[in-house]
C-alpha positions, 0 to 999 in steps of 0.5 A: 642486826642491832636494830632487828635484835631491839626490835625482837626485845620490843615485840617480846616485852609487847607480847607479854603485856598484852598476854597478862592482861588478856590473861585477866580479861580471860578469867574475870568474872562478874559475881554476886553476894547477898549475905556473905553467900554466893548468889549467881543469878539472882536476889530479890529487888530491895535486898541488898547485893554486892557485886564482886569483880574477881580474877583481875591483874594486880591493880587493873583498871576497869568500867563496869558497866550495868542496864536496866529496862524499866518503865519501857526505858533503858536505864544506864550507869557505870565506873571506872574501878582499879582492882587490889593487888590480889586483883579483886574489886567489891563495890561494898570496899573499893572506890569508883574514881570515875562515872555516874558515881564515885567514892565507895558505894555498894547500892551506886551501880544501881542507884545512879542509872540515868535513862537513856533518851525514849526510844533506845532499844533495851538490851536482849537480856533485858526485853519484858524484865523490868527489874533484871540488870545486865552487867559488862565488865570492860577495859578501861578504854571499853574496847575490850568486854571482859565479862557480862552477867545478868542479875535477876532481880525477883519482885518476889520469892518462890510461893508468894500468891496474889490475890484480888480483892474485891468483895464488900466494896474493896479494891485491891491486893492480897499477898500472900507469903509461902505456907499456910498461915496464919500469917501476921499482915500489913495494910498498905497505902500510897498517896494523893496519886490514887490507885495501889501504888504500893504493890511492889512493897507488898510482894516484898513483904509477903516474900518476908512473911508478912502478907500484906493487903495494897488497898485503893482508896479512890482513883480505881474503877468502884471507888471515888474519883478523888482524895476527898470525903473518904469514909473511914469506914471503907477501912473497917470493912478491910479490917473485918474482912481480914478477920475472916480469913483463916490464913491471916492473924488479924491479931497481928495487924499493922498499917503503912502508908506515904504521904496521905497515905501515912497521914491515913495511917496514923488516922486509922491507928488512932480510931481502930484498936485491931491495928497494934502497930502503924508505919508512916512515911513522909506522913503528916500528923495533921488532918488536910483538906482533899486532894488534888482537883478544883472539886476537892478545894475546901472539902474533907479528906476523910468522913467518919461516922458521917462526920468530916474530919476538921482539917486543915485548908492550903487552897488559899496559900500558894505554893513557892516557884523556883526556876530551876535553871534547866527551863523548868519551874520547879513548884515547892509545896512545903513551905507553902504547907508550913505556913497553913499552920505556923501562925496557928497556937498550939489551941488553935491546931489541936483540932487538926492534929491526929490523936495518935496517942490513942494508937494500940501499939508502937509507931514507926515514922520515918520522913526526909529533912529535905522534903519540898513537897510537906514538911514531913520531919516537922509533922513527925516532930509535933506527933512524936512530942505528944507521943512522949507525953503520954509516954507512948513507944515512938521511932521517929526517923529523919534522914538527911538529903531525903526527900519525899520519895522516902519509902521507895524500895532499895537498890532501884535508881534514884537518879530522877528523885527530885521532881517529877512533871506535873501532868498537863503543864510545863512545871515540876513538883519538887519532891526534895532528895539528893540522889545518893541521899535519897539511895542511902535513905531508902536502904537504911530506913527499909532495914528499920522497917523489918526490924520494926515488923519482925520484932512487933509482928513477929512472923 
């Protein structure tokens, strides 16, 4: 009878244990603020988000696990949380101590999504919708599912319009915010990549209430082949084009771009006075040669008034190669880069160097210290020295563990940021960045970015 009654005390005390936690299994839920306000399904990608674990037992641990189907990959990352007294856990205050991050970080679920190998089917939620993120809440041994969750992450709000521009030669994409207009305007512009690469930036930004005009420049069908000879009247006749339309404030006007693309923003804010403010990321505040075929060696990038822009030549200096200890070699440019002026005095440079002091309004130049494909914070260093000269309203921004890959959107993973495969090779460009550097980055320097529009743009 003794053993029978032990036995029974056991099988109580058992029970009960399970009962609490299925009790915390049972009302947990997965929730979402942005701004302090409860968002249940949904935020645009770039804001920011925290994600709130809520109804847990008193310090109950848990994975939380989130998915992503993007660039047909299924994306992945997850941690193990223990949950407060008051059994709560927010991603922006409690600390993951295990996973594919760790410590207290409010962007960590989504920046340290790794892919998974080619192949692995995407979730059903998931299917078609790159930005959305699935999300399970799971015991700590990833027995039990507790909740799960989908965020859905909008390339853009309600009423952003796109529209395609082609007249007078142009390539590319206006977008549109809700309303009437005349709405202020952004010209975007991506790199040494061709195409329109920026388009996602552009959704947001109308979503903000800036339009925005993703302009191609060569590498689509009706522009040139490469980064090379570029006239920068092409530019003008965006300009003016911009200026006929009765839902944009041409007065209102401002440039942004990345790498080339940032180098051709300052460029173009120095010869135009309809741009009253330019936003350059990764840029370089020297003129370079074209890019990136055997055609464009010891050519001109841009052309203006059927005059190459003098530039600077990195064809005869070769770049830096690192064995990366994962059987890839990894090409490092910006050293390469710096050598192709240091040795030059500052007389000997002058020709090369962009005129930015002739730009019509503040600047805006944002680069990563750890930038192995240019030296951007460099670059941005000589524009803004000469900038303080004539007493011209500079921000100049250079964040640690960033790479190349700066201007990236917020909130996306950032877990592949270093290096990207060179096309046609077994080597890898080496871009720079740490993960959460890269992450951290991203986040703040998209914040001055707003701050910079709103307060010089005014929507």
């Amino acid at each position: 009878m003794k053993t029978l009654k032990y036995f029974v005390i056991f099988f109580v005390a058992l029970s009960l244990s399970h009962a609490d936690e299925s009790y915390g299994q049972a009302t947990a839920k997965i929730q979402f603020f942005a701004d302090s306000t409860l968002t249940t399904t949904s935020n645009l990608v770039g804001d920011a988000v925290v994600v709130v674990v809520d109804g847990l037992t008193p310090h109950q641990k848990v994975r939380l696990t989130a998915k992503m189907h993007r660039g047909n990959r299924v994306w992945i990352s997850s941690a193990l949380y223990q949950a407060d007294a008051a059994g709560l856990i927010r991603l922006d205050s409690s600390s993951a101590s295990s996973g594919t991050y760790s410590g207290i970080d409010a962007d960590g679920i989504f920046w340290s999504m790794t892919p998974e190998p080619t192949g692995t089917p995407p979730p059903p939620s998931l299917a078609q919708k790159s930005a959305n993120v699935a999300f399970s809440l799971e015991s700590e041994a990833g027995q039990v599912i507790i909740d799960e969750v989908v965020l859905q992450r909008l390339a853009a709000t309600k009423g952003v319009t796109e529209v395609a521009v082609t007249d007078n030669g142009l390539v590319g994409t206006l977008f549109l915010p809700a309303g009437r207009g005349p709405h202020p305007v952004v010209m975007l512009f991506g790199g040494s990549e061709g195409g329109t690469s920026f388009d996602d930036r552009g959704r947001m930004l109308a979503s903000k209430g800036f339009a925005a005009l993703s302009l191609g420049y060569f590498g689509l069908p009706g522009l040139p082949p490469v980064l090379m000879n570029i006239p920068l009247e092409y530019f003008k006749t965006a300009i003016d084009w911009l200026k006929l339309r009765p839902d944009i404030d041409s007065t209102r006007l401002a440039t942004m771009g990345v790498s080339r693309g940032g180098e051709l923003s300052l460029l173009l804010g120095s010869l135009f006075s309809e741009i009253k403010a330019v936003i350059a990321w990764a840029p370089s505040s020297l003129a370079w040669d074209g890019c990136c075929t055997p055609e464009t060696e010891k050519q001109a990038s841009w052309t203006f008034g059927g005059k190459v822009i003098p530039y600077l030549d990195l064809v005869d200096i070769a770049p830096d190669y690192v064995d990366s200890g994962q059987g890839r070699r990894m090409v490092i440019y910006s050293m390469a880069t710096m050598k192709a002026f240091a040795t030059l005095a500052d007389n000997e440079l002058e020709p090369f160097v962009i005129p930015v002091e002739k730009i019509q309004g503040p600047i805006l130049m944002i680069g990563g210290q750890d930038d192995l494909l240019w030296p951007s914070c460099t670059f941005m260093e000589i524009a803004s020295k000469r900038l303080l000269r004539h007493r011209h309203e500079v921000l100049s921004l250079c964040f640690p563990n960033a790479g190349h890959s700066i201007s990236a959107l917020p909130g996306l993973p950032t877990s592949t940021v270093f290096s990207s495969e060179i096309a046609g090779t077994s080597d890898w460009l080496a871009r720079g960045g740490t993960p959460q550097g890269a992450s951290r980055a991203h986040r703040q320097a998209w914040n001055q970015v707003m701050i910079f529009l709103k307060k010089n743009l005014k929507p």
